[in-house]
SENUMI-979926 format. One record per atom (N, C-alpha, C, O, CB): y, z, x; residue in one letter. Coordinates in steps of 0.05 Angstrom, whole numbers, plus 5000, padded with zeros to 4 digits. Each point is the difference from the previous one (the first is absolute). Glycine has a CB too. Layout:
<atoms>
YZXA...
</atoms>
This chain:
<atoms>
504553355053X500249764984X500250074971X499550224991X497849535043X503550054953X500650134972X498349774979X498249875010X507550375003X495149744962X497949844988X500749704999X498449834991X500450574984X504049535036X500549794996X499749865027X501849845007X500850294953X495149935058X500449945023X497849765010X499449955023X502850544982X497149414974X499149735005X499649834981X500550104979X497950065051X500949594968X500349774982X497349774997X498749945020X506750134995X494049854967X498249994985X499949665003X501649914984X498950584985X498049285049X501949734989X496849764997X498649975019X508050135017X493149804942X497949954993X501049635011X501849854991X496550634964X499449475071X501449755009X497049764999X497850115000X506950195039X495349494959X498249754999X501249855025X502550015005X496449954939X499749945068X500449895030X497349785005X497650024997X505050505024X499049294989X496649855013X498850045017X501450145015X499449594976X497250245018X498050145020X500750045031X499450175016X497449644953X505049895032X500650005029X501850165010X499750055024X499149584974X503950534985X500550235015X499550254997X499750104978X502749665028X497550365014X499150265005X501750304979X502350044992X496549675063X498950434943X501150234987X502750105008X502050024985X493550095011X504349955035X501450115017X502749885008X502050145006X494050015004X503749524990X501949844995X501750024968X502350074995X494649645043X501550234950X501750154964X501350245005X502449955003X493949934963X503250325036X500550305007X502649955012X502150044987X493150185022X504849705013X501949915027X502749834982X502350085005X492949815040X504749934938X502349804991X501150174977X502550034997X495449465016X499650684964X502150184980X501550235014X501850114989X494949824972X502650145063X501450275007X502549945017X502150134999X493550135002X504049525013X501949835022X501949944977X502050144996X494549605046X502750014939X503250024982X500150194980X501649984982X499149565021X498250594999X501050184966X502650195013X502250034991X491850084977X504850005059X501550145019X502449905012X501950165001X494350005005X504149585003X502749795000X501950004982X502550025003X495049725014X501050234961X501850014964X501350184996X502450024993X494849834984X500850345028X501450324993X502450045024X502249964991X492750304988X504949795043X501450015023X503249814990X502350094995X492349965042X504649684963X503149864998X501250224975X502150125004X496849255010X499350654957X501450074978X501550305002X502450054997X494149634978X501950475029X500650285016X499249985029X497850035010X501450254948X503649675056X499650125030X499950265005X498650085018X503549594993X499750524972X499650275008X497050124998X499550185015X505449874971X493349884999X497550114994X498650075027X498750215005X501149524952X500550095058X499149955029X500550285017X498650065019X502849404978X500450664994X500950305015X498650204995X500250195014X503749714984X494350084980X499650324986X496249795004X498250114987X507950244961X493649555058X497149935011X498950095027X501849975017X499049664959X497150475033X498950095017X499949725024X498849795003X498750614960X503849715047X500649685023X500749834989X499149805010X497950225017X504449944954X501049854989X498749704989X500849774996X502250535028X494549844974X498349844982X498250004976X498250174999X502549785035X499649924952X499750004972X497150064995X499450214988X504449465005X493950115018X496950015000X498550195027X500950035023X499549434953X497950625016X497950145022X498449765006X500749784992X498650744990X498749535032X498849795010X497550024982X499949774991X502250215060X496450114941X498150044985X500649874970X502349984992X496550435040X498249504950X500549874981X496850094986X498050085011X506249515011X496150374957X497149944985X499449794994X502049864999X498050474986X497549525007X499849814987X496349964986X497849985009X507149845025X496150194944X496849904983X500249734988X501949914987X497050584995X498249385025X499649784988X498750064965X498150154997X501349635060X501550124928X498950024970X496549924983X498750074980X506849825024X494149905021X497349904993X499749974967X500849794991X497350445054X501049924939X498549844982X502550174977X499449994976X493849905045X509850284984X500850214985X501649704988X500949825015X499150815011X500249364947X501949824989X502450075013X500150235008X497749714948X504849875049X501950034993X502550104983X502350025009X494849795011X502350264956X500950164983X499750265006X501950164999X497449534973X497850385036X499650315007X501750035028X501550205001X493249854976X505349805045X501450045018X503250024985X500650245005X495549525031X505350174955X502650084992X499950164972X502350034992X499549565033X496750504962X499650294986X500350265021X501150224996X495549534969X501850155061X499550215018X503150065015X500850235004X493649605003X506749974999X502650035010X502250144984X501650185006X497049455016X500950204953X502950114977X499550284995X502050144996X498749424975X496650565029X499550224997X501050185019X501650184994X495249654985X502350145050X500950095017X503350125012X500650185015X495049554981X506050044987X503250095000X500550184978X502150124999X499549445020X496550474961X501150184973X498950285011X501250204994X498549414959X498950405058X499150245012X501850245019X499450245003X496949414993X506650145019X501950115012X501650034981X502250115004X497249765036X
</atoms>
């Protein structure tokens, strides 16, 4: 894996759907998008898929918002 091999996406959601459900709709279309825009990409993917099945996710509790996207913007200047 290299350093650009995952993505950072700071999301607000209401309670009633599920983490796993969120997870499921950014990877389902981000992966659709990409696919129609570059079809060839699809070739040089490991089964010809874009996402692994695995994900992270932290809840912020009491971290302001600001620090949560200091933490992110930081995180891309770093690659």
């Amino acid at each position: 894996m290299g350093e650009g091999d995952h993505i950072h996406c700071f999301v607000s959601a209401p309670p009633k759907l599920s983490v796993t459900d969120i997870v499921k709709y950014l990877k389902g279309i981000s992966g659709r998008k990409l696919f129609e825009q570059f079809p060839e990409i699809r070739q040089k993917l490991w089964k010809g898929q874009l996402w692994n099945h695995s994900y992270y996710v932290e809840t912020i509790g009491s971290v302001s918002e600001e620090n949560i996207r200091r933490y992110i913007e930081h995180q891309s200047k770093s690659y």
